[in-house]
C-alpha angles and dihedrals in degrees: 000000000000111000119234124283106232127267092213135026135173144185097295089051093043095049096040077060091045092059106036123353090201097063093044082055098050089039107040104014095046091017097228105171126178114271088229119052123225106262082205094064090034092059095041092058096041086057089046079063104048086052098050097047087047090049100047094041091052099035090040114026097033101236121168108256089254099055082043094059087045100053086042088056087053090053098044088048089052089052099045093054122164104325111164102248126150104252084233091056109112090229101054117124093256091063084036084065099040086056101053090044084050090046091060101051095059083049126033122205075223103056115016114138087206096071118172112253118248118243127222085265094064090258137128132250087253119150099354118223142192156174122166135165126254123214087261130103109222103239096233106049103012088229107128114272108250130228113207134178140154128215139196088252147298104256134183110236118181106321096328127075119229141192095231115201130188120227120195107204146166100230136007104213135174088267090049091093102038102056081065092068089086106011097147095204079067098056087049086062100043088057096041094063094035083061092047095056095272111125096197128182102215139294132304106203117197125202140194127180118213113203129168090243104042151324132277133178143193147164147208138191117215127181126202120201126221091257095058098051094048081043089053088044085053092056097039089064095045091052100044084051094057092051095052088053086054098039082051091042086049089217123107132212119243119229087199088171137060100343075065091073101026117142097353089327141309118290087228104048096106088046087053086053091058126092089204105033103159084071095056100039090077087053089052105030144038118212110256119172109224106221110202107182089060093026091227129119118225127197112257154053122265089204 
C-alpha cells in the first residue's frame, strides 16, 4: 500500500526534497527518523521556546524584563527535559542557559531597537505562524496543499518592519551572514507574512554560538524583493509538483553526491549502500511523524 502523500509541508521537508528526493521519501513520506535525535536541534528548539515565553510575558502581560527572563528560563528548562546529553557538552542545558541569559544581555527586552509588531488584537508578532495553500491540488484529497511555517516574530526596526529569526550555532564565522542571502526558508517567511497583512522588508536573523568554553552573537539583515519571493513561489510549485510525479511513480531520485555529506553526513547513507534497505532501516530508525504546522515529531506510524 502506498503510503499517503503529505497535507502540509514546509521549508525542512522541501528542502530535504531539494537535496535528495530519496531521503525526503524515507523521512516525510515513511516518516524514518534517527533513533537518536540531534542534541544540536533539540537545544535550538529548547531555547525557541525560552524566547517566546520571556517575550510574551514581557510585550503582552506587561512583566518587568527580569520576571520575563525568569519565566523564559522555566519554559526553556521544561522543554529541554531530561535529554541524555554529557554535562561538558556545549550544548547541555547548563551552557543552554547560559546562552539565553547571555542572549538577553546583548539585548535587553528593555531596550532592544528590533520590537515585535502589534497585531489588530492587541497582540504582539510573537511566534509567527502560517499555513497557507499553494496553487496545487494534493493528489489524494484535491484540497490545496498547505505551507506552513513558524518564526521567532515580525518586529519594527527603524523605520522597516522585519520577520527576526534566531539562529543557536557552534561557531559564528566571516561566511555566518552571507549563506542568509538566499535561504529559501527565509523567503517563505517573507511571503507568508506578506500574505497575512504584514508588509515586511526583509529578515533579521540573530545568532548566538554556544561553545564549552563562552558565547558569542551576531546578525544580519537580509531583504527580498518582490521578484525573489514570486520567483521562489514559482519554484515551490515546480518543485511540490515533482514530488507529487515521483511519490505517484513510487520511485525516488538519488542524490548520490554532495546531500550525502551535508552537515557530517547523511542519516541514511548506510541505508543507500544496501541492496535491501527496507530490512535495515528498523534496525537504524524509529517512525516519528514530523508535524510541520506545530514543528514538533511525534512516535508512530500513521499507516
Amino acid at each position: 500500500m502506498r503510503p499517503s502523500f503529505p497535507v502540509v509541508i514546509d521549508s525542512t521537508m522541501l528542502n530535504t526534497f531539494r537535496s535528495c528526493p530519496r531521503k525526503a521519501e524515507l523521512q516525510f513520506i515513511h516518516h524514518w527518523h534517527s533513533s537518536t535525535p540531534s542534541i544540536h536541534l533539540h537545544a535550538g528548539s529548547a531555547f525557541a521556546r525560552g524566547l517566546e515565553v520571556a517575550r510574551k510575558a514581557f510585550f503582552d502581560e506587561g512583566a518587568p524584563a527580569e520576571d520575563a527572563i525568569a519565566v523564559g528560563l522555566r519554559a526553556l528548562v521544561e522543554a529541554y527535559g531530561n535529554v541524555d546529553c554529557p554535562p561538558d557538552h556545549a550544548k547541555s542545558l547548563e551552557r543552554v542557559l547560559g546562552a539565553f541569559e547571555y542572549y538577553f544581555s546583548v539585548w535587553p527586552l528593555e531596550s532592544d531597537p528590533a520590537r515585535p509588531a502589534r497585531l489588530a488584537s492587541g497582540r504582539h508578532a510573537i511566534e509567527f505562524s502560517f499555513a497557507i495553500p499553494l496553487d496545487i491540488a494534493h493528489p489524494e484529497t484535491g484540497d490545496p496543499i498547505l505551507f506552513a511555517g513558524r518564526t521567532d516574530q515580525i518586529v519594527q526596526l527603524e523605520n522597516g518592519l522585519f520577520v527576526e529569526d534566531d539562529k543557536t550555532a557552534s561557531a559564528l564565522g566571516a561566511s555566518w551572514a552571507r549563506q542568509w542571502e538566499l535561504r529559501s526558508q527565509f523567503t517563505a517567511y517573507a511571503w507568508a507574512a506578506q500574505k497575512s497583512g504584514l508588509p515586511v522588508d526583509g529578515v533579521l536573523v540573530r545568532g548566538i554560538a554556544i561553545r564549552k568554553t563562552g558565547y558569542d552573537h551576531a546578525q544580519a539583515i537580509t531583504f527580498r524583493a518582490p521578484w525573489e519571493i514570486d520567483r521562489w513561489l514559482r519554484q515551490t510549485h515546480r518543485d511540490v509538483e515533482r514530488w507529487i510525479s515521483l511519490w505517484r511513480a513510487g520511485e525516488y531520485d538519488y542524490s548520490l553526491g554532495e546531500a550525502c555529506l551535508e552537515y557530517g553526513g547523511c542519516m541514511f547513507s548506510e541505508i543507500c549502500k544496501r541492496s535491501n534497505p527496507e530490512e535495515w532501516l528498523p534496525a537504524y530508525f524509529q517512525k516519528r511523524i514530523w508535524d510541520p504546522l506545530r514543528r514538533i515529531e511525534t512516535p508512530g506510524d500513521p499507516q
